[in-house]
C-alpha positions as CSV (number, residue, x, y, z in Angstrom):
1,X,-32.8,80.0,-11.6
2,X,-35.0,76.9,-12.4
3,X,-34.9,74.3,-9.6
4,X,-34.6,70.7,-11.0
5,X,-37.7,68.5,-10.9
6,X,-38.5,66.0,-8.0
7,X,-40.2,62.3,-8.9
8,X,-42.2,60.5,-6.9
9,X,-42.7,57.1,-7.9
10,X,-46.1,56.5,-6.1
11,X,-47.3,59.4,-4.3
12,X,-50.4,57.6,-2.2
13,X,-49.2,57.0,1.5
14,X,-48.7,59.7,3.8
15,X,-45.0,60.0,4.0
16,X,-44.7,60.4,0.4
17,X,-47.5,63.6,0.5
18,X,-45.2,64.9,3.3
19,X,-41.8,64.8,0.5
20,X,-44.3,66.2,-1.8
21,X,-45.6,69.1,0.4
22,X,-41.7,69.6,1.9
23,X,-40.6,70.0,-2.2
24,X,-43.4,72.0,-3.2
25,X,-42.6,74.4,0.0
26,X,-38.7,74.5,-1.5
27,X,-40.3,75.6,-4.7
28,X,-39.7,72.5,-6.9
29,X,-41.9,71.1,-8.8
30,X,-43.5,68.2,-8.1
31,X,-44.3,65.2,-10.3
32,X,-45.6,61.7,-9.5
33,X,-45.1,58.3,-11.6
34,X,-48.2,56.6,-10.4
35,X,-51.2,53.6,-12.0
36,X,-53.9,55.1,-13.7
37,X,-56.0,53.8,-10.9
38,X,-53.7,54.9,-7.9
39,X,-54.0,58.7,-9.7
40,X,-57.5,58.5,-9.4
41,X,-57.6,57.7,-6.2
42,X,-55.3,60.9,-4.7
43,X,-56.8,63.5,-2.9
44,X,-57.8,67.5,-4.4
45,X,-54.5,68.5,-2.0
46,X,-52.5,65.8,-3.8
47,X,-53.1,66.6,-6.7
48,X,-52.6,70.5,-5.9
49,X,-49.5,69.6,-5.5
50,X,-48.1,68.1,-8.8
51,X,-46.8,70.1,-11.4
52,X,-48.0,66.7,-13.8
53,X,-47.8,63.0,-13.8
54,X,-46.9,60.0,-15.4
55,X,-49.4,56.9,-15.5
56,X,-47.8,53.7,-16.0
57,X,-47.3,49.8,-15.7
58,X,-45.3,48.7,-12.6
59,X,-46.0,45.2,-13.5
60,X,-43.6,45.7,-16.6
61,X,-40.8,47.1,-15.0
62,X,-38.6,47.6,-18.3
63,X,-41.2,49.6,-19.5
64,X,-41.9,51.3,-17.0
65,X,-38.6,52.8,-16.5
66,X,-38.2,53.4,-19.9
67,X,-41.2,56.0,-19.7
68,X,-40.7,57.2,-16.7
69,X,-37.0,57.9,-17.5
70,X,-38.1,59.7,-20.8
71,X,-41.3,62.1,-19.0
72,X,-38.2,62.9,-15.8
73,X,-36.2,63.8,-19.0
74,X,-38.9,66.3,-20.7
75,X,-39.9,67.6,-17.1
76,X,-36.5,68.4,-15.9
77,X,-36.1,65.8,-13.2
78,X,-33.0,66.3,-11.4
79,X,-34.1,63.9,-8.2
80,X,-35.7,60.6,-8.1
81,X,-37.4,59.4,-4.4
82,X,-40.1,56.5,-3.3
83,X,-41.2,55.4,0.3
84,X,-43.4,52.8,-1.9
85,X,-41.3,49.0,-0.7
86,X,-42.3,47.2,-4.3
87,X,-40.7,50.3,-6.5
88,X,-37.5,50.5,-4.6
89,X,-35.5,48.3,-7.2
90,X,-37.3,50.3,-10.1
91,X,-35.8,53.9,-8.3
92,X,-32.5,52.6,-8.2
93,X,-32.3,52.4,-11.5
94,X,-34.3,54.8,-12.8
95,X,-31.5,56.7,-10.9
96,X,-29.0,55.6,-12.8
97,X,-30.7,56.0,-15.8
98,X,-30.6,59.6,-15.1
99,X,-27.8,60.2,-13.3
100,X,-29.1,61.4,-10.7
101,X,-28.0,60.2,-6.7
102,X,-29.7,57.1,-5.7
103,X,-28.8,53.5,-4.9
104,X,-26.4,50.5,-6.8
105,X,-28.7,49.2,-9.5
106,X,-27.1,46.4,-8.9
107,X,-27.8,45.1,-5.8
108,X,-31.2,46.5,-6.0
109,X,-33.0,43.2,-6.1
110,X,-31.6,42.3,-2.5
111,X,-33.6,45.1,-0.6
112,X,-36.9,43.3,-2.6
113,X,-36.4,39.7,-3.1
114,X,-35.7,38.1,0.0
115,X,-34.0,35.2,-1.4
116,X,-31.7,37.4,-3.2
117,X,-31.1,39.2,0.2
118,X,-30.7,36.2,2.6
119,X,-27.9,35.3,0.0
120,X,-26.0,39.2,0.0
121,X,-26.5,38.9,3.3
122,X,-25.0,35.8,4.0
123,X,-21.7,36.8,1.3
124,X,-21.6,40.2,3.4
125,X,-21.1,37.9,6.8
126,X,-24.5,39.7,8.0
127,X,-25.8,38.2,11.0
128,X,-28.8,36.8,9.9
129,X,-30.8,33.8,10.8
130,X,-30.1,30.8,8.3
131,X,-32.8,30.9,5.2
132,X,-33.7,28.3,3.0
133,X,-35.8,28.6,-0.6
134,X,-38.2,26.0,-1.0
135,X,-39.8,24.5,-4.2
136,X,-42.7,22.0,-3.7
137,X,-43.9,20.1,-1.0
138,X,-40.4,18.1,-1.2
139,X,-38.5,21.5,-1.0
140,X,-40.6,22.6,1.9
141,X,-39.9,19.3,3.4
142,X,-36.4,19.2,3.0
143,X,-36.3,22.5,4.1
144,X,-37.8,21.5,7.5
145,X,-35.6,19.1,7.8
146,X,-32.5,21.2,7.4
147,X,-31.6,21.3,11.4
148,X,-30.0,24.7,11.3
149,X,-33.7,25.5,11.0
150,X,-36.2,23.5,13.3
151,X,-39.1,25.1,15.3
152,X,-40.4,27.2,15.5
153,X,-39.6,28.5,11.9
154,X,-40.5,31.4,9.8
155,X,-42.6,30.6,6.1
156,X,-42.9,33.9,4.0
157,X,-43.5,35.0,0.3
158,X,-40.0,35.9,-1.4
159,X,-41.6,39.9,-1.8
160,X,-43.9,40.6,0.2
161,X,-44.2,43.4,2.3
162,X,-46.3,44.0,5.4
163,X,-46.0,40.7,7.2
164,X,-48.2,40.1,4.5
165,X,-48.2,35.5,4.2
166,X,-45.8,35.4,6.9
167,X,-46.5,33.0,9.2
168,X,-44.6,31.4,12.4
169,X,-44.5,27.5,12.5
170,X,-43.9,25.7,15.7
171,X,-44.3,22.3,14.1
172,X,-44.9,19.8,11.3
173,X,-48.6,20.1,11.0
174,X,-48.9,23.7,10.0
175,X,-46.3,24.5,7.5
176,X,-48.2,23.1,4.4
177,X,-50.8,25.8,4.9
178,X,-48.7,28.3,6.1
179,X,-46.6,27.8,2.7
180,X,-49.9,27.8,0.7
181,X,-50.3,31.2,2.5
182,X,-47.2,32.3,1.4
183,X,-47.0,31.2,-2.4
184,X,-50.4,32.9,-3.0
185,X,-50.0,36.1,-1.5
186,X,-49.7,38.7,-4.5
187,X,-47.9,42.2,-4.6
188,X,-49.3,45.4,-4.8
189,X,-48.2,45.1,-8.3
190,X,-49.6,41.4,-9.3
191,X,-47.0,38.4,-8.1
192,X,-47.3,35.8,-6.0
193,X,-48.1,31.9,-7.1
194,X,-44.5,31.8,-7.3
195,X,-44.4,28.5,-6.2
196,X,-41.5,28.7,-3.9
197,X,-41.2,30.2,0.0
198,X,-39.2,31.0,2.5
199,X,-38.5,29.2,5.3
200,X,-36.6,30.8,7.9
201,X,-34.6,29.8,11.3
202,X,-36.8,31.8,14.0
203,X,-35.2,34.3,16.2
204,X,-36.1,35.1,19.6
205,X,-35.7,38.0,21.0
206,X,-37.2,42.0,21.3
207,X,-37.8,43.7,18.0
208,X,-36.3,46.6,16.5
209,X,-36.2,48.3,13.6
210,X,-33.3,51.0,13.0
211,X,-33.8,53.9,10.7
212,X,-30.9,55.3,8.8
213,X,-30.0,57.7,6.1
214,X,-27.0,57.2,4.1
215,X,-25.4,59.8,1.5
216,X,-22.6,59.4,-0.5
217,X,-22.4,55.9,1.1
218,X,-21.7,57.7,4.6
219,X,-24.3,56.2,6.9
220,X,-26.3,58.2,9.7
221,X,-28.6,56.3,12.4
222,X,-31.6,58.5,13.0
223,X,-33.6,56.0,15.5
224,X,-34.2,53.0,16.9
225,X,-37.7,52.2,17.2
226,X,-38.9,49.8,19.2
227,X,-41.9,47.3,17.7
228,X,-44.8,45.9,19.3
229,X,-46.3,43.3,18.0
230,X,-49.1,40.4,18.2
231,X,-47.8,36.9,19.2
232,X,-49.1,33.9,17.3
233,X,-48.3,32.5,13.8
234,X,-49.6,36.1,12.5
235,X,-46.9,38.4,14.0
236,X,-48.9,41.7,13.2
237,X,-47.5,45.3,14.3
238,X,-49.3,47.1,16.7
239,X,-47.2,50.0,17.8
240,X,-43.8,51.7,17.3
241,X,-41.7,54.0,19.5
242,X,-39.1,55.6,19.2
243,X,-36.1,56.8,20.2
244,X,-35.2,53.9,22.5
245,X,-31.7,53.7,23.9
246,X,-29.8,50.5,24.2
247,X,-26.8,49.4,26.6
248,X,-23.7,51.1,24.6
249,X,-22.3,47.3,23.6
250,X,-25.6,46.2,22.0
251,X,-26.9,49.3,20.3
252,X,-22.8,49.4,19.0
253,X,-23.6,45.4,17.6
254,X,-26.7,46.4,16.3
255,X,-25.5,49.5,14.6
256,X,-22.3,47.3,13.1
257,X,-25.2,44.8,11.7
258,X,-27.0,47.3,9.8
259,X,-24.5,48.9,8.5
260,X,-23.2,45.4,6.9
261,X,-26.7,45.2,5.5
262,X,-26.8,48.1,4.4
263,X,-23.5,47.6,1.8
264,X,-25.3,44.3,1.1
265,X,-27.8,45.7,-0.4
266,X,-26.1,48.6,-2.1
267,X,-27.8,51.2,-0.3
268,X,-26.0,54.8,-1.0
269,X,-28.1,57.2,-1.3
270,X,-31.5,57.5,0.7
271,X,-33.1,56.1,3.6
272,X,-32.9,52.6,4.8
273,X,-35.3,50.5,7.3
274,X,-33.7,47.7,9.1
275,X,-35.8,45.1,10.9
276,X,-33.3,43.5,13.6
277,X,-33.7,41.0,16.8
278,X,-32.3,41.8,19.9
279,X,-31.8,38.3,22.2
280,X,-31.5,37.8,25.4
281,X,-27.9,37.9,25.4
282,X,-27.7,41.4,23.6
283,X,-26.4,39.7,20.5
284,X,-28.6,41.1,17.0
285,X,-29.7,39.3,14.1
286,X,-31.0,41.3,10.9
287,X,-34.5,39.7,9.6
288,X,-35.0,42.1,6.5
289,X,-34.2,45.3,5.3
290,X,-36.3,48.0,2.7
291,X,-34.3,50.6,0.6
292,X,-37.1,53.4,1.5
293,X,-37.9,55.4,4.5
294,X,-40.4,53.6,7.2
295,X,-43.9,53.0,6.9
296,X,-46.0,53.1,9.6
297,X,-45.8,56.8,10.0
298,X,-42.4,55.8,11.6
299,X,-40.8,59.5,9.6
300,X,-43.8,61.5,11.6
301,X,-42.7,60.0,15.2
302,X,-38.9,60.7,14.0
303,X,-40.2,64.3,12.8
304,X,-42.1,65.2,16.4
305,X,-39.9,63.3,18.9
306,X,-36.2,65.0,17.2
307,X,-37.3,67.6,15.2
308,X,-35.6,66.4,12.2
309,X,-37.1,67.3,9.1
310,X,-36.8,63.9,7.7
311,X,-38.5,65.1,4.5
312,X,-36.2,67.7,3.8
313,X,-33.0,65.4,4.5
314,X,-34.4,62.8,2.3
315,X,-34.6,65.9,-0.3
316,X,-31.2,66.8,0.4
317,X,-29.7,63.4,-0.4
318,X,-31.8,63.0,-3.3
319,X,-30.8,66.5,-4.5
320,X,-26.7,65.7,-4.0
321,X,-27.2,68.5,-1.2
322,X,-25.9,67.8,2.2
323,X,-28.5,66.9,4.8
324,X,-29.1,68.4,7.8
325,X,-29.5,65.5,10.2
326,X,-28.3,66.3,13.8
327,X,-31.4,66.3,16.2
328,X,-33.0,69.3,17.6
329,X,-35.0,68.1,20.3
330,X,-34.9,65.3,23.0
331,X,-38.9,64.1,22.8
332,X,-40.6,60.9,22.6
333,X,-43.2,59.8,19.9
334,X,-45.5,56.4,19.7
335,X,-48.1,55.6,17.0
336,X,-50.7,52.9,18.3
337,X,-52.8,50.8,15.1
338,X,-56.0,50.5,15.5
339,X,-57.2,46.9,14.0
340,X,-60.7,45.0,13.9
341,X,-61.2,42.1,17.0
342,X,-62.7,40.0,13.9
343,X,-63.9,39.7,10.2
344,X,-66.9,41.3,9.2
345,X,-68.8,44.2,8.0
346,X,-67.5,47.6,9.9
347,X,-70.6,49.2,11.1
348,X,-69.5,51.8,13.5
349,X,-66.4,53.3,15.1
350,X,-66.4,55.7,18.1
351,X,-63.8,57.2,20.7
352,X,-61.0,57.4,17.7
353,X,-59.1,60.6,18.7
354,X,-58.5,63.6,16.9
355,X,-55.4,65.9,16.8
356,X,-54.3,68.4,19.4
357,X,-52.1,68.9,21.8
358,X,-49.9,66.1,22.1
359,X,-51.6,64.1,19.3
360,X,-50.0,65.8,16.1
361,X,-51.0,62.8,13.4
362,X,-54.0,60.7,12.9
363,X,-55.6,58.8,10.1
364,X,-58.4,56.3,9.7
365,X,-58.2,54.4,6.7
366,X,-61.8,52.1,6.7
367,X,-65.2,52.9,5.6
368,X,-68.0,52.4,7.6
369,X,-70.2,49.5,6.1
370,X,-66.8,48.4,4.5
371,X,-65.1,44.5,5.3
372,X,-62.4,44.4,7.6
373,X,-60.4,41.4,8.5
374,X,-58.9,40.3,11.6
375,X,-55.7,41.1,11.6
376,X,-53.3,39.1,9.4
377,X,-51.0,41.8,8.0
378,X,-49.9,45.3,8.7
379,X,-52.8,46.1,5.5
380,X,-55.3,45.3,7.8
381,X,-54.9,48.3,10.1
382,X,-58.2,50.1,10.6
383,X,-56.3,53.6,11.5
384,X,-53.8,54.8,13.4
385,X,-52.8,57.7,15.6
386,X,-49.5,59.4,17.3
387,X,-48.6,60.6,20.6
388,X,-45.8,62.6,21.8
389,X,-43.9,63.9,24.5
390,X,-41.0,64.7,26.9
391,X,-41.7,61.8,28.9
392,X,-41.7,58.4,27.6
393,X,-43.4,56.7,30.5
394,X,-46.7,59.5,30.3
395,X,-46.6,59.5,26.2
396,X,-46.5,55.7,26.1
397,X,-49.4,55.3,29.0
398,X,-51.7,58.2,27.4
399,X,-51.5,56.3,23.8
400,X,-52.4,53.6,25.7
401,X,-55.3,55.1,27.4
402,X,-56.7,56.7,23.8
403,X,-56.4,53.1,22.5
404,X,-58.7,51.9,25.0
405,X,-60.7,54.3,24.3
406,X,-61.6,53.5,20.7
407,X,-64.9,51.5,20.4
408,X,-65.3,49.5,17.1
409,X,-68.5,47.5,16.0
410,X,-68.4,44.9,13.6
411,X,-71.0,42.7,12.1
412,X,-70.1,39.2,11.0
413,X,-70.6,37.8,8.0
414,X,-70.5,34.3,6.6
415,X,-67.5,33.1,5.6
416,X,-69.8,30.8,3.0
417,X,-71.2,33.8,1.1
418,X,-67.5,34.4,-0.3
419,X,-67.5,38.1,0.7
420,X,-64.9,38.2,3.5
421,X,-61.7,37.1,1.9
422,X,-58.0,37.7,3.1
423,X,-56.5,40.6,1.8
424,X,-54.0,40.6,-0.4
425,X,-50.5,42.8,0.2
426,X,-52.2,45.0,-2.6
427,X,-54.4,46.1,0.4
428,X,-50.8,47.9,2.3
429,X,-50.5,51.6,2.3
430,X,-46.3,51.8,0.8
């Protein structure tokens, strides 16, 4: 019996190399919708593992699906999956196209455009802090103005991804440049110079995201993973960890918010990330959510901590099979970033660890002699590594101690000489 085909659309990042390793391992073959440029750029191993690939345009999204849908037709395609954030929209109805299980084509656009999402939100009765779209310095204004937002306030692109042009605003003086920041920041696939932002009522509180998987429309929570990151106007991740366990009331409000979001945005077949606030009276707010599994090697942590095979459900779902998702161990797992202290020329690294025992995943991403930037967005991340454990307290202080560990030298450079420049979202691993 022939197994139907699996399609990645983007297979760079390393979540999507695990789906293609777990789908290759069930004996299906393995096929990847990709740039000509991205293709170039995958690994022997990668490439090993594709049975044969589309290149194509993401920038012309009719297109693109047309030819995509046509090659998953020739090849036998019987499941469709991305971890990529800007081809989400694009899967869901490539999907359809097919027939195959995957999300409301629909209501795509509200997992992608933010706009588009605080608006399903708000019809959905999603708490969600009030949003406003701005055109022009005389939207922008007006938008200040509006008092259900004050300061500090949130300015951000409409798609980005990555923190990418997000900045926080805690008066007057810096929103012009922060929505300058924001209109110019381009997707991985072109964008940007929209001319319109964001802004966004700012909520306080501790950051979460929540990672689910939904099947038939039937939700699952898998993990709530706790977020560290940088304070400032740049709000840049440095570390996630997971699971964490609320009081039963909250993490009962927070699951009830996600879930909302989760219709909103027509999510029914797949995996969903869910960026929430927690406040100091236990009362959650949803900030954004992605129709794709978790960056930030998010999957890996939920892999070594639970001993889910998060690939393999993800298969599942995509396959109409049912997923195994009930937990099979009771560990802990952290991944720490490692980022530059400033822009410049990277000229040396040393103390980065290496896997063993305890430390199942790393990755470096930056080439010595390469720019790096300070950093701005979660694209700026030098490299990363993961930690696990029984015991949150030791796994969270020994990440902690590698981390200090790592030495990293870095050579300014003029800003004059135009070669250190701020990198665009095009720059973020999916």
């Amino acid at each position: 019996m022939t197994l139907p085909g699996v399609l990645l659309l983007d297979a760079a990042s390393p979540e999507s190399g695990a789906l293609a390793r777990a789908a290759a391992a069930r004996g299906h073959q393995v096929h990847a919708a990709t740039t000509t440029a991205a293709y170039a750029g995958y690994g022997p191993e990668l490439k090993g593992l594709l049975a044969g690939h589309i290149a194509t345009d993401f920038t012309q999204p009719d297109r693109a699906l047309a030819e995509i849908a046509a090659y998953a037709r020739r090849h036998g395609v019987g499941a469709v999956l991305t971890v990529n954030e800007y081809l989400t929209e694009l899967a869901a109805h490539l999907c359809a196209e097919l027939g195959v299980p995957g999300n409301d084509p629909g209501r795509a656009r509200a997992a992608r455009d933010k706009a588009a999402m605080a608006e399903a939100f708000a019809a959905a009765g999603v708490s969600a802090p009030h949003t406003v779209l701005a055109q022009g310095e005389t939207g922008l204004r007006a938008a200040l103005a509006d008092p259900r937002i004050g300061f500090p306030c949130v300015i951000k692109p409409l798609s980005g991804a990555g923190s990418a042009g997000v900045t926080v605003v805690t008066g007057p003086a810096g929103a012009a440049a922060a929505a300058d920041a924001a209109r110019t920041t381009a997707g991985m696939y072109g964008g940007g110079g929209d001319g319109r932002v964001l802004v966004q009522a700012y909520a306080a509180g501790t950051e979460y995201s929540v990672e689910s998987l939904t099947q038939d429309g039937t939700t699952t929570h898998l993990a709530i993973t706790r977020k560290q990151v940088t304070r400032g106007p740049k709000r840049v991740e440095t570390g996630h960890s997971l699971p964490i366990h609320l009081p039963q009331a909250v993490e009962a409000d927070v699951y009830q918010e996600v879930e909302a979001a989760i219709r909103a945005a027509g999510i029914r077949n797949g995996a969903s990330h869910t960026e929430v606030i927690v406040g100091a009276d236990g009362r959650c707010v949803v900030i954004e959510i992605g129709a794709r599994l978790a960056a930030g090697q998010i999957g890996f942590l939920i892999q070594h901590a639970l001993g889910l095979d998060v690939w393999a459900a993800l298969l599942d779902v995509a396959l109409a099979r049912p997923a195994t998702l009930a937990p099979t161990a009771r560990g802990y797992a952290t991944v720490r970033f490692v980022t530059s202290p400033r822009a410049g020329r990277l000229t040396s690294v040393c103390g980065f660890p290496t896997t063993g025992p305890g430390v199942p995943f790393v990755r470096w991403r930056a080439a010595i002699g390469g720019l790096v930037h300070k950093p701005g967005a979660n694209g700026h991340r030098l490299g990363s590594f993961v930690v696990t454990g029984p015991d949150t307290d030791e796994v969270e202080e020994r990440a902690d101690a590698l981390l200090r560990r790592v030495r990293i030298h870095v050579e300014p450079v003029p800003e004059n000489t135009g070669q250190v420049r701020p990198a665009s979202t095009s720059a973020i691993a999916p």
